[in-house]
C-alpha positions in Angstrom: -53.1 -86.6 115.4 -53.8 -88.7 112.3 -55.6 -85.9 111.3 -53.4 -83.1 111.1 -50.5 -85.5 109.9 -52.8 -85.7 106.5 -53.8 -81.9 106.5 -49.8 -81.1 107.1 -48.8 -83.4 104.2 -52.1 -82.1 102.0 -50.0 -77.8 102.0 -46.9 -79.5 101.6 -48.1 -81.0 98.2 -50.5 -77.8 97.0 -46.9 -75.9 98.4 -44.9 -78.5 96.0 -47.5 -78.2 93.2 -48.3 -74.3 93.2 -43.9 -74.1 93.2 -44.0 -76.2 90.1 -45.8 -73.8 88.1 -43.8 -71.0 88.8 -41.2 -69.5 86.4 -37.9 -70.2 88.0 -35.6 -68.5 85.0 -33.3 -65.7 86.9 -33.1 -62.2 86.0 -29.4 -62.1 86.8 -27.8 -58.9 87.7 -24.6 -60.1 88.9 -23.3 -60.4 85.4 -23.2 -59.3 81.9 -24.2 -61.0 78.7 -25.0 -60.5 75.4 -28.8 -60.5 76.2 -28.5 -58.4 78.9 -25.7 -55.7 77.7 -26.6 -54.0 74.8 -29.7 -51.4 76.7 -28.2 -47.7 74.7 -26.2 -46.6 71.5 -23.3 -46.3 73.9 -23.3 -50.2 74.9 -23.1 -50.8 70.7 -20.3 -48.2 70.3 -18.4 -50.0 73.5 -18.8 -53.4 71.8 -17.6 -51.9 68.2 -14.5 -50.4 70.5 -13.5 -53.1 72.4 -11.7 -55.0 69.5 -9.5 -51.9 68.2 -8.7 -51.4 72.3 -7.5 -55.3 71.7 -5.6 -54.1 68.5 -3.7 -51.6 69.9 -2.2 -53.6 72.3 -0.9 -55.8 69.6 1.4 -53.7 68.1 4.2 -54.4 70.0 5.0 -58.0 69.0 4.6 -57.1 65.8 7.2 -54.3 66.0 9.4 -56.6 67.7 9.1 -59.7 65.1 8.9 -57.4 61.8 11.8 -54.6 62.9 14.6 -56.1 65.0 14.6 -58.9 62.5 14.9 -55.8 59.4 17.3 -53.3 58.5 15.6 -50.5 60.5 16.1 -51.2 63.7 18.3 -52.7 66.1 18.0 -53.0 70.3 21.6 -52.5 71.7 23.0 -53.2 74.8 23.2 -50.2 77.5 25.8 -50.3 80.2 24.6 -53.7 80.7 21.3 -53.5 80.5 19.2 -54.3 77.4 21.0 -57.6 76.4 17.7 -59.8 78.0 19.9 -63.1 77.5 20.8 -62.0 74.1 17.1 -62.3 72.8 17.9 -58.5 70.8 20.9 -59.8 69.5 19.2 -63.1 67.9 16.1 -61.6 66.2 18.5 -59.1 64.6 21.2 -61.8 63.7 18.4 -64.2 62.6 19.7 -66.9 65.3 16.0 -66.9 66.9 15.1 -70.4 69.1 12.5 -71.7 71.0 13.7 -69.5 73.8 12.5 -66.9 71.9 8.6 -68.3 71.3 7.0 -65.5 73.7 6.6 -63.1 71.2 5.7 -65.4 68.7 2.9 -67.2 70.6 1.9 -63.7 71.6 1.6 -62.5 68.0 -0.2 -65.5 67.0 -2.5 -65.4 69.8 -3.2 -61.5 70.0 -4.3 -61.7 66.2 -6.6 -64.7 66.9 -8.1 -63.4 69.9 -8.8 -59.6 68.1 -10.3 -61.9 65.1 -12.3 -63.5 67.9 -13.6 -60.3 69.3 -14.5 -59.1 65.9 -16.7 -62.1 64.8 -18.5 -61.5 68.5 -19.5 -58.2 67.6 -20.5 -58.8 64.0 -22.9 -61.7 65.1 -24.2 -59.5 67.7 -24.8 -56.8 66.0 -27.0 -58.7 63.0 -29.0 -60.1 65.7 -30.0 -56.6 66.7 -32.6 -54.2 66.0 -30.9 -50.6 65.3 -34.0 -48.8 65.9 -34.2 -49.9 69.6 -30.6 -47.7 69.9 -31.8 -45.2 67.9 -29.7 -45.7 65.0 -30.6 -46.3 61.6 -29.2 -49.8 59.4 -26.5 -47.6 57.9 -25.2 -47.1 61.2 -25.0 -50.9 62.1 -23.3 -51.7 58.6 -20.7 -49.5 59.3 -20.1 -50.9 62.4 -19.8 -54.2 61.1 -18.0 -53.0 58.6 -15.4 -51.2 60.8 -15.0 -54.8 62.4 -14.7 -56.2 59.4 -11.9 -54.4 58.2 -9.8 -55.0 61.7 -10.3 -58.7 61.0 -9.0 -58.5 57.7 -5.7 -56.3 59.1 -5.7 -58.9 61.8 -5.6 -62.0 59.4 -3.1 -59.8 57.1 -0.9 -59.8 60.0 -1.2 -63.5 60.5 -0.5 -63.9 56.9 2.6 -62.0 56.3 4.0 -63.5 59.7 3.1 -67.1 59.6 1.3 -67.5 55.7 -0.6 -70.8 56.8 -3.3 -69.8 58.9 -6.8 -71.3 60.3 -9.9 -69.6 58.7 -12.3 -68.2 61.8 -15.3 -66.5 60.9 -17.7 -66.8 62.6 -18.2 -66.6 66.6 -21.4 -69.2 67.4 -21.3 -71.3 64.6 -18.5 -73.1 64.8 -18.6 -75.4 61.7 -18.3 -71.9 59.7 -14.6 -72.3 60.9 -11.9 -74.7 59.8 -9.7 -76.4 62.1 -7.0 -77.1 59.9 -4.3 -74.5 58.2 -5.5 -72.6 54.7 -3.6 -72.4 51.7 -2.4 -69.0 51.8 -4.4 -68.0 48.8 -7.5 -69.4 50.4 -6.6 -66.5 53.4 -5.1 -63.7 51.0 -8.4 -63.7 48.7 -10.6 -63.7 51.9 -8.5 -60.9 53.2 -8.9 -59.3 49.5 -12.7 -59.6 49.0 -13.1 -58.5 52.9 -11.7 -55.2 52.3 -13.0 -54.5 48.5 -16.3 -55.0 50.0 -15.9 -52.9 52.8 -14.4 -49.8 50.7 -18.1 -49.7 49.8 -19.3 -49.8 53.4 -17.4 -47.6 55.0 -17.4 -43.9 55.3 -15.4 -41.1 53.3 -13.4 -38.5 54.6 -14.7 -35.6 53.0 -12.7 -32.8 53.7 -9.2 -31.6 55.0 -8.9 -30.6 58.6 -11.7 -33.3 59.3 -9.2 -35.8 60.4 -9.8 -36.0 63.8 -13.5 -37.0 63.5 -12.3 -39.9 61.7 -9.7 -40.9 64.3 -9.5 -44.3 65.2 -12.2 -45.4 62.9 -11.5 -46.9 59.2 -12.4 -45.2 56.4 -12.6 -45.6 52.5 -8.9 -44.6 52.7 -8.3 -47.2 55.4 -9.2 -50.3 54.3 -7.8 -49.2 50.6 -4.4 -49.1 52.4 -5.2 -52.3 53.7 -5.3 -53.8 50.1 -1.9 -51.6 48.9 -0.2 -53.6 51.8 -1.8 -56.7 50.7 -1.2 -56.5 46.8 2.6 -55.3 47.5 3.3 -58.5 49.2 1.2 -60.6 46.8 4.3 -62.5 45.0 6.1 -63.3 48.4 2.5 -64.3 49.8 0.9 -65.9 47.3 3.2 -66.1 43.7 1.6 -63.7 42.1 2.4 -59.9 41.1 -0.2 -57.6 42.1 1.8 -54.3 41.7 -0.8 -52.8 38.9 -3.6 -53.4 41.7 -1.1 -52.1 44.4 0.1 -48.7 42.0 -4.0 -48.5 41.0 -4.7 -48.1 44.9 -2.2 -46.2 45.9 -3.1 -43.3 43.1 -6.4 -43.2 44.0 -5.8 -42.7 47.6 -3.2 -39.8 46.2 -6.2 -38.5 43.9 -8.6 -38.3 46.2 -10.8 -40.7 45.6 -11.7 -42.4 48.7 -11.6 -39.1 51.0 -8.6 -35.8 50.9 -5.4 -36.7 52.3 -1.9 -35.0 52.0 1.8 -35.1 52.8 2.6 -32.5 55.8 5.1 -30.4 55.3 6.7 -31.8 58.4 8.2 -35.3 58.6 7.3 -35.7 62.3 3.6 -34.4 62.0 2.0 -37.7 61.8 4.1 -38.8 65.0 3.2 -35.2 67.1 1.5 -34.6 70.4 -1.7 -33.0 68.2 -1.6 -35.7 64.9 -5.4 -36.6 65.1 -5.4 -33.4 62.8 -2.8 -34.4 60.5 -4.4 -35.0 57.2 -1.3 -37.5 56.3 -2.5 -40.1 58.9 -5.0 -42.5 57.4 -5.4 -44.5 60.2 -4.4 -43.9 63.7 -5.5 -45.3 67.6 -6.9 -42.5 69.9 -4.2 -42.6 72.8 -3.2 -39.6 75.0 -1.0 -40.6 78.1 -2.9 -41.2 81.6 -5.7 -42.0 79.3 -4.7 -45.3 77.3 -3.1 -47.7 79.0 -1.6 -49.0 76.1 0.4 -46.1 74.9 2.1 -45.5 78.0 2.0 -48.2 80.5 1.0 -50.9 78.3 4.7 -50.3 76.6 3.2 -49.8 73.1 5.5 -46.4 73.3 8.5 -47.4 74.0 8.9 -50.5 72.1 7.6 -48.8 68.8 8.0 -45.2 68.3 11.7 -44.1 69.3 
C-alpha cells in the first residue's frame, strides 16, 4: 500500500511539473482587442470610421447650444407641446441654469470622447505595418491624418464653446496629456499647427463631379475650412485678428487651390436627397435613412436641418 501511495504521489508531481512548463497564455476568441482586430484593410478602414460615426452623432448638441442661443433659430411652443419646462425658451432668452447642464455635459463629453477615439486609432495605426493590409505608408498617413483633422474640429468645437480646455493627445501615454485646463492660445495654436500640417497630408479633390468619392472623408479643402473657421474667431478666442489669414484661406479654396469647388446654382443643393455630388459641399457625413442611425433615428435630422 506504501508502495503505491509513493508511485501515486511520484505522477502527481511529474503531472505538476510537466503542467509548469506549459504555456498557459489564452488565445481568446470571445473578444476583441487591438492585437487581435486589425486581420484586413477593412478592419483599418472600420477603425479610421468609427470616430467620424462618433462625430456625427455630436452635432446635435452643438446645434442646440450654438443656434437656439443665436439669431437664427428659435424652438416654439406647439399646441402645448414643445415647451420641455421652458428649456427652448431659456437658451433663446439667455436665462440658461443648471437645469439645463444636459446638453452642455453632453457637448463637452461627446467632443472628448471623439478626441479619445481619434488618439486610439492614431496610436494604433503607427504601431502597424501597412504592408501586412496591403496598403502602402501613404495610405496610413492619410488615415492618421484624416483622424487628425477630426480631432482638431473636435477641440475647435471645445474651444469656441467652453475656450479653457484639457490638452489630450495621446491614448496610452498618459503623461503626454495634461490634467489641468490650457490657456486658450495653448489649444488654438495646437488646433492651428494640426490642420496646416495636415493640408499637406491629406488628399485633393481633383476634379468636378468627383465629390462623392470624397464624401465623408477630409480633404485639402476640408481641413483649410477648418482653419477659415478658426482664424475668423481668432480675436473672440484668442485677442488677436486673424482676418488676412482667414480672407488668404478662403480665396484659395475659391481659386482652386486645394481641389475644384463651386456655388450650385441652387440654394438647397448642398441640403438635397443626392448632395454627395454637389461640388459646393466640402465636407459632408454619408447618411441615407434606414442606413444611419444618426440621421434619422438618432434625431440628428430633426434637431438640425428644418
Amino acid at each position: 500500500m506504501k508502495s503505491k501511495l509513493i508511485q501515486y504521489a511520484f505522477v502527481l508531481l511529474a503531472l505538476t511539473m510537466g503542467c509548469a512548463c506549459t504555456d498557459l497564455d489564452e488565445t481568446l476568441y470571445s473578444s476583441v482587442a487591438t492585437k487581435n482586430f486589425y486581420n484586413t484593410k477593412s478592419d483599418i478602414e472600420r477603425a479610421v470610421a468609427r470616430p467620424f460615426e462618433h462625430a456625427f452623432a455630436t452635432i446635435k448638441e452643438r446645434q442646440v447650444l450654438q443656434e437656439l442661443t443665436a439669431d437664427q433659430l428659435i424652438t416654439p411652443t406647439r399646441d402645448g407641446w414643445w415647451d420641455d419646462g421652458g428649456r427652448w425658451r431659456r437658451y433663446h432668452y439667455h436665462t440658461w441654469n443648471a437645469e439645463d447642464g444636459t446638453d452642455i455635459l453632453y457637448l463637452w463629453n461627446g467632443q472628448y470622447q471623439g478626441i479619445g477615439q481619434c488618439n486610439y486609432v492614431i496610436e494604433d495605426l503607427e504601431s502597424l505595418d501597412p504592408a501586412k493590409f496591403g496598403l502602402t505608408e501613404s495610405d496610413f498617413n492619410d488615415y492618421k491624418a484624416q483622424c487628425r483633422t477630426l480631432r482638431a474640429m473636435f477641440y475647435l468645437t471645445l474651444l469656441d464653446a467652453f475656450r479653457n480646455c484639457p490638452l489630450v493627445v495621446s491614448f496610452n501615454d498618459k503623461t503626454e496629456n495634461t490634467d489641468y485646463q490650457v490657456a486658450p492660445k495653448e489649444l488654438f495654436t495646437f488646433i492651428e499647427n494640426e490642420l496646416k500640417d495636415c493640408v499637406n497630408k491629406l488628399a485633393r479633390k481633383e476634379s468636378l463631379g468627383t465629390q462623392a468619392l470624397v464624401q465623408g472623408k477630409w480633404t485639402q479643402a476640408g481641413a483649410a475650412a477648418l482653419l477659415v473657421r478658426l482664424y475668423l474667431n481668432a480675436e473672440v478666442y484668442i485677442g488677436e485678428e486673424r482676418y488676412d489669414d482667414c480672407a488668404r484661406l478662403c480665396q484659395n479654396i475659391l481659386d482652386g487651390v486645394y481641389g475644384p469647388y463651386e456655388v450650385s446654382d441652387r440654394w438647397d443643393a448642398a441640403f438635397d436627397w443626392d448632395n454627395n455630388t454637389c461640388d459646393e459641399v466640402i465636407f459632408g457625413y454619408p447618411a441615407s435613412s434606414g442606413y444611419s442611425y444618426w440621421h434619422y433615428s438618432g434625431d440628428v435630422y430633426w434637431y438640425a436641418v428644418p
